[in-house]
C-alpha positions in Angstrom: 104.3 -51.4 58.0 103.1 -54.8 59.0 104.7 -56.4 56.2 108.4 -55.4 58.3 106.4 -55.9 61.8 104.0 -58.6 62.7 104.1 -60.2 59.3 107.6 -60.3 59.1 107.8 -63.9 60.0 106.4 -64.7 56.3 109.2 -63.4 54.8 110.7 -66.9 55.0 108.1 -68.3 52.8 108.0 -65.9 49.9 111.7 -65.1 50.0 113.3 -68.4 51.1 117.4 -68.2 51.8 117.7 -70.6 48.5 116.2 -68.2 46.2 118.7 -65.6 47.2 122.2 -67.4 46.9 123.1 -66.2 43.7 122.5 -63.3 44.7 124.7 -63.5 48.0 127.8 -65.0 46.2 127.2 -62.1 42.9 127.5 -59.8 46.4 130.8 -61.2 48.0 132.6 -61.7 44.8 131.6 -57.4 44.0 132.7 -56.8 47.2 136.0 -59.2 47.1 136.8 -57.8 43.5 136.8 -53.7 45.0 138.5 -53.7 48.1 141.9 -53.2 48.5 142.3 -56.1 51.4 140.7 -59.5 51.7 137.1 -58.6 53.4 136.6 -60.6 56.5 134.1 -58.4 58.0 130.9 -57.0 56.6 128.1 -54.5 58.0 124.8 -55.3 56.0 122.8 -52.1 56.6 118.8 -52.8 56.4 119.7 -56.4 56.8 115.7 -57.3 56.8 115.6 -61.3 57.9 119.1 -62.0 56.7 118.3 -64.2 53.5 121.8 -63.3 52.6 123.8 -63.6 55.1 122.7 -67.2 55.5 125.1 -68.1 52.6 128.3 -66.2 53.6 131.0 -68.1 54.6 131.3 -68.4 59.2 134.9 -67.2 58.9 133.9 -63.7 57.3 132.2 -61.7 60.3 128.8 -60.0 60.0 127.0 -57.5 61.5 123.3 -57.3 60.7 121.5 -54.0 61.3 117.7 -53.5 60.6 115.5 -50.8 62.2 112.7 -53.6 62.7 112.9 -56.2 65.5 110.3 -58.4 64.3 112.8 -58.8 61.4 115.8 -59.2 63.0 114.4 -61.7 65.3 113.1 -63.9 61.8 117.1 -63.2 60.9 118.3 -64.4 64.3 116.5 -67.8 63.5 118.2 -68.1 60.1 121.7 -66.5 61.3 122.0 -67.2 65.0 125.9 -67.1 65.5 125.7 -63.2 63.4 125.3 -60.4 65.5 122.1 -58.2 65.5 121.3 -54.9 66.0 118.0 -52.5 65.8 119.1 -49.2 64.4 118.2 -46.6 62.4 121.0 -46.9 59.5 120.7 -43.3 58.9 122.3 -42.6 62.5 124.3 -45.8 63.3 127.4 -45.2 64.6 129.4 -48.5 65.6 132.6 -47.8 67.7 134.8 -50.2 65.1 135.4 -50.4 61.2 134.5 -53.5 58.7 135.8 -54.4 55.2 133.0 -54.2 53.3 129.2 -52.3 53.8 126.4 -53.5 51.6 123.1 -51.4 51.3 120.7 -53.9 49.3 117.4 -53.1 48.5 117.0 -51.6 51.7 118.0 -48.1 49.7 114.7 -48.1 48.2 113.1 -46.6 51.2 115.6 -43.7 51.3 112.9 -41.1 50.0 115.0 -38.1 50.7 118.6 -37.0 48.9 118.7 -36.4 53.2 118.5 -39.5 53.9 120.4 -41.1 51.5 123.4 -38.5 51.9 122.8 -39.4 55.8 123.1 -43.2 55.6 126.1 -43.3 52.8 128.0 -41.1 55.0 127.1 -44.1 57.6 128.3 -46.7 55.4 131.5 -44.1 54.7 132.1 -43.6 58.4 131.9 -47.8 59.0 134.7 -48.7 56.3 137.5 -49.0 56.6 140.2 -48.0 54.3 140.3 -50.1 51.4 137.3 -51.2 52.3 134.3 -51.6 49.8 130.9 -50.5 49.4 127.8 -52.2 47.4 124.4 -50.7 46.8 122.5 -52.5 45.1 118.8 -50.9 44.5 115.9 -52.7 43.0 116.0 -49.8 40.2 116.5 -46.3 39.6 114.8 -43.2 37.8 116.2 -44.3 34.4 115.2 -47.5 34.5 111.8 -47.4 36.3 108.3 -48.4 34.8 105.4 -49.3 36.5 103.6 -52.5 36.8 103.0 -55.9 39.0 104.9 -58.6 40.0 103.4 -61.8 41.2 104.5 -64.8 43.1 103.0 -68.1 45.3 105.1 -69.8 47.7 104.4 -72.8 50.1 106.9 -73.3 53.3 107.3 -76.7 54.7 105.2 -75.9 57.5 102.1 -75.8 55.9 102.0 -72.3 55.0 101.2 -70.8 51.9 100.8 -67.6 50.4 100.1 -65.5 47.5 101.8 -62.2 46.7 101.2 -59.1 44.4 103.4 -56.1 44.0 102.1 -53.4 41.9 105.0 -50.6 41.6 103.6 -47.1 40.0 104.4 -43.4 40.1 101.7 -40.8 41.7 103.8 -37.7 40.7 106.8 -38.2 38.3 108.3 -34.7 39.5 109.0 -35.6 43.2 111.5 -39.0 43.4 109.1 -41.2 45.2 106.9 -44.2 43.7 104.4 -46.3 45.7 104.3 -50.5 46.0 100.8 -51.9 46.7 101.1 -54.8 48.4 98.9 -57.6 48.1 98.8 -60.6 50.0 96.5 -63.6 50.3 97.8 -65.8 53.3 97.1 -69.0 54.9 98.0 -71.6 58.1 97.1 -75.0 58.3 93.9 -75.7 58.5 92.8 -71.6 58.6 90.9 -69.7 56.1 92.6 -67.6 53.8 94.0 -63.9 55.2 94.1 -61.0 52.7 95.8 -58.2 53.6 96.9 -54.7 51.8 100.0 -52.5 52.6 101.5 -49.2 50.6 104.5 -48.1 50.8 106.2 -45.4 49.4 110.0 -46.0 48.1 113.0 -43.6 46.7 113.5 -43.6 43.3 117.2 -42.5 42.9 118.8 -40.9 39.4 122.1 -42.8 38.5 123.6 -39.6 38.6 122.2 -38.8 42.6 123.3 -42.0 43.7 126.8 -41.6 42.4 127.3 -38.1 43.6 126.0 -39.0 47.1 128.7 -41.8 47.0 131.3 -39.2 45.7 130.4 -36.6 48.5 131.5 -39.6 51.1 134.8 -39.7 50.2 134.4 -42.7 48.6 135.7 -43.8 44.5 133.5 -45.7 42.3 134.3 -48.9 40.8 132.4 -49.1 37.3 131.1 -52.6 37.5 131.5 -54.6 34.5 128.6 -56.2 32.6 129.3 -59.7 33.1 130.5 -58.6 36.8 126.6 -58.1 37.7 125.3 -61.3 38.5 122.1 -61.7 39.4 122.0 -57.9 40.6 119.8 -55.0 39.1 122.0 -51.9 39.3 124.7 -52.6 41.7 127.1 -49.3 42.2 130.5 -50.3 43.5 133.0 -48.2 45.5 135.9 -47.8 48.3 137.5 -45.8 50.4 140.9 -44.2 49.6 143.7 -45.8 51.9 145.1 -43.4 54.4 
């Protein structure tokens, strides 16, 4: 996927850190609000370029893992005292515990009830008691409906670009839905670059997703209304205390 490999370094410019702090703090404040200790530690599992991150505090310690290192190396330039790491967040396994896991949108390209069982059992196996877990996926088989989202963006570099996402459903029956991407992209002083990508994404039932977290070990938090922030459909839970 080009968008996660050699065009990852526009990811700056059509999802700048600033759009995302509500978003971060709306994250934290789920995360404070479930756990059972003060969270000064947090594992961000399909970290991407670490938009988030850039707005949590230097005293709370995280850990960002993405499976792309053209990603990680955009997030290195926006985070560069947070530690990286390339992984497959289906597999990590980490030889120490945090606070808190988030699994952002990054969920969206768990296309299997495999591989989301396998990377919840990741986020399970990372916490530690009392610890908190957020998912917070972009939406879910109840509230999904096709159709396109556009944005422009200009960096202060020069650069500029124009993006369309058009999100349908090939075959209701099997759990998966498709994103065309669209982009239109140009440097200083360069002619414009349009490029094309598809790529399939999970489309979770509340119910799946909450059983998955269930079969972990983990308890669900019901997350209030006025609790959700900025988020889509955040699900909330921790782990028992010993």
């Amino acid at each position: 996927m080009r968008l996660y490999g050699d065009l990852a370094d526009w990811w700056p410019v059509l999802c700048p850190p600033e759009l995302v702090e509500d978003e971060a703090y709306a994250v934290l404040e789920l995360l404070q609000w479930a756990a059972k200790h003060p969270v000064r530690s947090v594992l961000e599992l399909g970290s991407g370029t670490g938009a988030l991150a850039t707005h949590i505090h230097p005293a709370i310690e995280v850990v960002l893992v993405d499976g792309s290192s053209e990603m990680l190396q955009v997030s290195r330039g926006l985070n560069p005292d947070r530690e990286h790491m390339e992984a497959d967040m289906r597999t990590l396994s980490l030889p120490r515990r945090f606070d808190a896991v988030l699994l952002h949108d990054a969920v969206m390209y768990l296309t299997s009830a495999r591989d989301l069982q396998a990377t919840l059992a990741v986020a399970a196996a990372h916490l530690e008691p009392g610890g908190a877990l957020l998912i917070a996926p972009d939406t879910i088989e109840e509230t999904f409906h096709e159709g396109t989202v556009s944005l422009e963006a200009s960096a202060h570099d020069g650069r500029s670009a124009h993006l369309t996402e058009w999100h349908w459903d090939p075959d209701p029956s099997d759990g998966i839905t498709r994103v065309e991407f669209s982009l239109l992209l140009r440097e200083p002083g360069a002619s414009v670059v349009a490029v094309h990508e598809s790529h399939e994404l999970g489309l979770h039932s509340r119910s799946g997703l909450e059983e998955a977290i269930r079969a972990c070990g983990l308890v669900l938090v019901a997350v209030p209304p006025e609790r959700e922030g900025p988020l889509n459909i955040p699900f909330l839970a921790y782990k028992p205390l010993d």
